[in-house]
Each structure stands twice: as C-alpha cells, then as structure tokens.
N, C-alpha and C positions, 0 to 999 in steps of 0.2 A: 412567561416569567423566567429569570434567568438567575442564578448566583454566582457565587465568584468559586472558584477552585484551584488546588496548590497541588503538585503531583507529590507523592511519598510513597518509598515504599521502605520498608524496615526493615533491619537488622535480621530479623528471625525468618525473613524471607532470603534474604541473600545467604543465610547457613544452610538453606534448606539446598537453595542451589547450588550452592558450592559441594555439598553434601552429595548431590547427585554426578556432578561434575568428576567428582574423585572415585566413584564408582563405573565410570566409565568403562564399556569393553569394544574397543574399534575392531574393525576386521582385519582380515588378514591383508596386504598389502598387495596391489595387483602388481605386476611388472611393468605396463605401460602408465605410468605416474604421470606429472606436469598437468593435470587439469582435463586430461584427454576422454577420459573416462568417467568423471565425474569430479567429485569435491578430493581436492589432495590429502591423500593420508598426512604428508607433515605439514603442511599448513594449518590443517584441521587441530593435530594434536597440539602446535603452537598456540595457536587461537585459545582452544580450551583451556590451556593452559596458565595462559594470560586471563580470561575468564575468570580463572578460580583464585587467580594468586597474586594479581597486579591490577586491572581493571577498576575504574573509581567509577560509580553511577555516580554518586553527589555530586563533581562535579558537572555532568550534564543536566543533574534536576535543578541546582542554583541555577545555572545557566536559564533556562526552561522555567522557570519559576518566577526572574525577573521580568516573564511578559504578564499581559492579563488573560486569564483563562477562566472559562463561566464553563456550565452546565445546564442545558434548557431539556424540556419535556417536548417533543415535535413529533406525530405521527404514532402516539403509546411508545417511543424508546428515549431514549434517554441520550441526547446528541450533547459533547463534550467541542471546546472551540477554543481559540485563541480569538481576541479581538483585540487589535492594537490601532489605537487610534492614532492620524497623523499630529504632527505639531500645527502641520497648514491649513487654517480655514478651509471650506469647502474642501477637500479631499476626495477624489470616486473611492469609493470603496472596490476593494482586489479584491475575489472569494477563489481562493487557492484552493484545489481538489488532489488529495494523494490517492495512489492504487497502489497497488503489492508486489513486490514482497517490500511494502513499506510504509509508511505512516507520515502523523505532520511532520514529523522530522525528517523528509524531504527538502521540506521549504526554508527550516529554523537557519541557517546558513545566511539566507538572504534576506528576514526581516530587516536589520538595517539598513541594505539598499535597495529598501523601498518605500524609505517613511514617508515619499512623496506620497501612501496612497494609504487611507485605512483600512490594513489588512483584517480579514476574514481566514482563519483556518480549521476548518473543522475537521474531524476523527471520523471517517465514512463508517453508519453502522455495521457494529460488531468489532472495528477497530480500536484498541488502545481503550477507551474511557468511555464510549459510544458503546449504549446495546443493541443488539437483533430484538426485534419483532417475534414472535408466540411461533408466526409459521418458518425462522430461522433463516430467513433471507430476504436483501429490498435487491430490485435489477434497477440499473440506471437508472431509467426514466422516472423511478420512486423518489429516486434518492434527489434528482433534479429538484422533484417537489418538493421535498425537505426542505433544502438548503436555498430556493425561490421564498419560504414561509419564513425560515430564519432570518435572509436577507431582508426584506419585507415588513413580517410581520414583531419579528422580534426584537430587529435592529433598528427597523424605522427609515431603512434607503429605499428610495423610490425608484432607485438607478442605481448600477453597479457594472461591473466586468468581470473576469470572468475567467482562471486557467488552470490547465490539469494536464496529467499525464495518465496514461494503463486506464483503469477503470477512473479517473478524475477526466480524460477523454472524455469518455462517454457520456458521464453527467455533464462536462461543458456543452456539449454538444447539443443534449438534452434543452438544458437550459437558453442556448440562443435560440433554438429552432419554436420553443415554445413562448420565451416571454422576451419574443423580440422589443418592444416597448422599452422594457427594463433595461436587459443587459445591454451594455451599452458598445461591447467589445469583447474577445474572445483570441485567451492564445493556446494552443495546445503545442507540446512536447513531443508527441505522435501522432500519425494519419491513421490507425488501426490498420484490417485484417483486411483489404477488397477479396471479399470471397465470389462476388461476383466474377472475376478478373481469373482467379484459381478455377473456377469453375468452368468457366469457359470454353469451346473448343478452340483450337489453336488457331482454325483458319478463319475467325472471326478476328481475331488479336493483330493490333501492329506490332513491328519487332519489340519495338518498345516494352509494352504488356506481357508478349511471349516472354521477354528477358525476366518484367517483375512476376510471373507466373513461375518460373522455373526458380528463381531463386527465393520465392515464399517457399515451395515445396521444399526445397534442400532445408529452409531454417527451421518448418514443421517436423521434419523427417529427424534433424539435429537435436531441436531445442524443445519440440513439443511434446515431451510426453507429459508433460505436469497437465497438460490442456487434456488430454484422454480422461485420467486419474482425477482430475478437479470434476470433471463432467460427469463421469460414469459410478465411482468408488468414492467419494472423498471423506465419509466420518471413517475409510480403515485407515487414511494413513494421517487423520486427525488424530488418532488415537496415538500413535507415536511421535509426532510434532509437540504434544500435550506433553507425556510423558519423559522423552528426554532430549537434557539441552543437546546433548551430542547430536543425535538425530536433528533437532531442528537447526542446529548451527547448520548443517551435511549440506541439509533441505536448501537453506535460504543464502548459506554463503555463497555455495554454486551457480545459484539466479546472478547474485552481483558479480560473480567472477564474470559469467557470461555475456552480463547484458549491458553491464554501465562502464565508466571509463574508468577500469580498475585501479590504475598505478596514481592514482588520483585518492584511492579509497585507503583508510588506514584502520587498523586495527581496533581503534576507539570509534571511530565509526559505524562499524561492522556493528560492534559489540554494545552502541547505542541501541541500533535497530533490534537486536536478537532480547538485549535486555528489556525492553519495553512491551515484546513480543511475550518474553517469558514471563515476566511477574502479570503482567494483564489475561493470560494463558488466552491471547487471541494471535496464534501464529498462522495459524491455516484460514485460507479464505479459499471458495469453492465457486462453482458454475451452477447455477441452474439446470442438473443434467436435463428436462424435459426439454427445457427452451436450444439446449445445445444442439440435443440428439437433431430437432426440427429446420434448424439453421447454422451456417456458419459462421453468423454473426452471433456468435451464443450472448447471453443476458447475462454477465460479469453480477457476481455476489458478491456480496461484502461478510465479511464475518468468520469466525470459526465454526463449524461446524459441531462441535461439541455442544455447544449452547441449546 
C-alpha cells in the first residue's frame, strides 16, 4: 500500500542551520588553491555563504512538490518515490536509479522530457525520505529486489525499463540480469570498476586494456580515497558529515567539482543536493567494508551510517 507525500521542511530547521553555518571555523588556507588539493577555501566560504544568507529551498520544494510522490512499506523500510504518470495511454514505465553523492534530484531536471514514459523515481535506502533496514545496509542486488516488488507488486507493471548511474548502475544491472522477462530495456550512465582488468598481469592485456589499467590506477591513486574511508572507517567521518554543514559541503562539493561537468553546475544546484542532504541528516552513504575488503567489486550501500 502506498500514500501520497509532500516534502517540507520548516523554518526552525533552516535557523538551526544557518545557526551552524555562522559558526563556522575553516582552516587555514593552503598555498596551492584552485581545486588541486581539495575543496577551494574561497569557493567553499562563498557557497556557505550563499547558504546562510541568499539561498531559497521553497523554491525547489514547490518545484518538487508539483510531481506526485507516495511512500510505501517494501522489504521492513520505508521506500519514498516519485510516480509521474504519462498523459499517453500505454506508456513503458522508466524506473530511474540515483547513487551518490546524490539523490532523485539527479533526474528532477528531466521529468518533462520524458512524459513519453511513466516515470518511476525512487530514494535508494537510507536516502532522502527512504529508511535503512535494523542491520544499516541493502547491497545492490537487494536493492534490485525492492524496486522489481515496487515495480510489480505495488505499481501493477508487468514490464518496464530501466536506468541508473554510481550505485543506480548496479541495481540496473541487477535488475536486467534477474528479471529479464520484465525489464524490457536498460541504460546506464557508467560501465563501473573492471577490477578484473586492474588486476591482471600486464602480459595477459592488449594495449588496449594495459592503457584502461594504467589509467584506472592513476584515477584510484587521485580520486579514491573516499573508497578506502567508505569501506574500512565510515560512522568516524559520518560523524562529521552529520554534524557540520561546512564539513559536508567540503565532503560532497569536491565529489562534484571532480567528477561531473562543473561549469555546467550552479550554486543553487549544489546547494539543492547538500540541502536535502542536511535536513534528512542522510549525507554519508558507505561500503560494505566486508564485502570490499573480499573484492574489488565491493557491494555499494546505501544510507548514512549514522542510522
């Protein structure tokens, strides 16, 4: 069973945050600045600033607010969805998958040009409006089963398709390889991590491979240390994600500086994601470190760790 839901969040929450905002203590500035080293001391102190003093949620929650959003019981948690139905008969239904450092608001950009299809958006557990499970994490392949029982069971499609990116990959992936019957079609955003490929000795490899081998390591060596930390530590630097927005602005601006097509991103944007991040206090999502340490395909988790 499912009901309808309207996001809010209130006044007494955004004093809270502003409150913290304004108590902010940055470090000391390194000499090597531009992004090189991490998150920019003045971009950062901009952002926050904007944060505390200019920044409008409301209009992203009207925005967000004009779709239709339910809340269903699936697997003991509590999974939160967009369902926007087409205007055109028969319609496939699209079940859109986000991963991290980000949410449905991935996708919100492109509901109108897709009303050919009725959309499906759900909040991966532990995400946004979505809870974790008692033992604090679903890996992929769970999460597949979810969102195959929502499809299905709760929505009533028999057939559907199917796309994702980061850990919404993985559950795509999930999903065609198990209920090929159903999904009908499958796009993903990303090829993930061939750890096979990294692993390999070199004189097995054509140039080819030798090239995507050397430059997965360079990106591991650059980009990966949040992959050590998510796997091995992740409720210590939960604890400061939780507690301040500085900190998690630091955290998760730097992900999008790195990884998506920046000059493309704007300051309201940013500060949708961090804002949905902070008032739902699910900013931190973590690894399965057993499943990591085991493999290099580690089991991508959903959720804050806090929980």
């Amino acid at each position: 069973m499912r009901k309808g839901f309207c996001i809010h969040f209130d006044n007494q929450q955004f004093e809270e945050l502003h409150r913290r905002i304004s108590y902010t203590r940055l470090p000391k500035s390194l000499e090597k600045e531009n992004w090189t080293l991490g998150t920019d001391n003045q971009y950062l102190s901009s952002l926050l600033a904007y944060w505390r003093d200019g920044y409008n949620w409301s209009r992203k929650e009207k925005e967000l607010n004009q779709y239709p959003q339910f809340i269903c019981k699936l697997g003991g948690v509590t999974i939160h969805f967009f369902h926007i139905q087409s205007s055109h008969r028969g319609s496939l239904p699209l079940l859109l998958t986000h991963g991290w450092p980000d949410s449905f608001l991935r996708y919100t950009k492109v509901f109108p040009l897709l009303s050919d299809f009725d959309l499906v958006v759900p909040s991966l557990p532990g995400f946004a409006f979505s809870t974790l499970p008692a033992k604090g994490f679903f890996n992929n392949a769970e999460v597949a089963e979810l969102w195959h029982r929502l499809m299905t069971e709760v929505l009533g499609y028999q057939e559907y398709a199917a796309s994702g990116g980061d850990m919404g990959r993985g559950v795509t992936c999930y999903l065609a390889a198990r209920y090929p019957d159903e999904v009908r079609g499958i796009h993903i955003t990303d090829v993930g991590f061939a750890g096979e490929l990294v692993d390999a000795p070199d004189e097995t490899l054509t140039p080819t491979e030798r090239d995507y081998k050397r430059r997965a390591k360079e990106w591991t060596r650059m980009e990966g240390a949040y992959i050590s930390i998510n796997s091995t530590k992740p409720q210590t630097l939960a604890y400061m994600l939780s507690d301040s927005p500085a900190g998690m602005a630091s955290w998760i601006t730097e992900k999008y500086h790195a990884w998506s097509d920046w000059p493309l991103l704007t300051m309201d944007d940013i500060l949708d994601c961090l804002t949905l991040y902070w008032m739902t206090n699910t900013a931190f999502a973590c690894w399965d470190a057993a499943a990591s340490a085991a493999s290099r395909r580690a089991i991508f988790v959903s959720g804050p760790c806090q929980q």
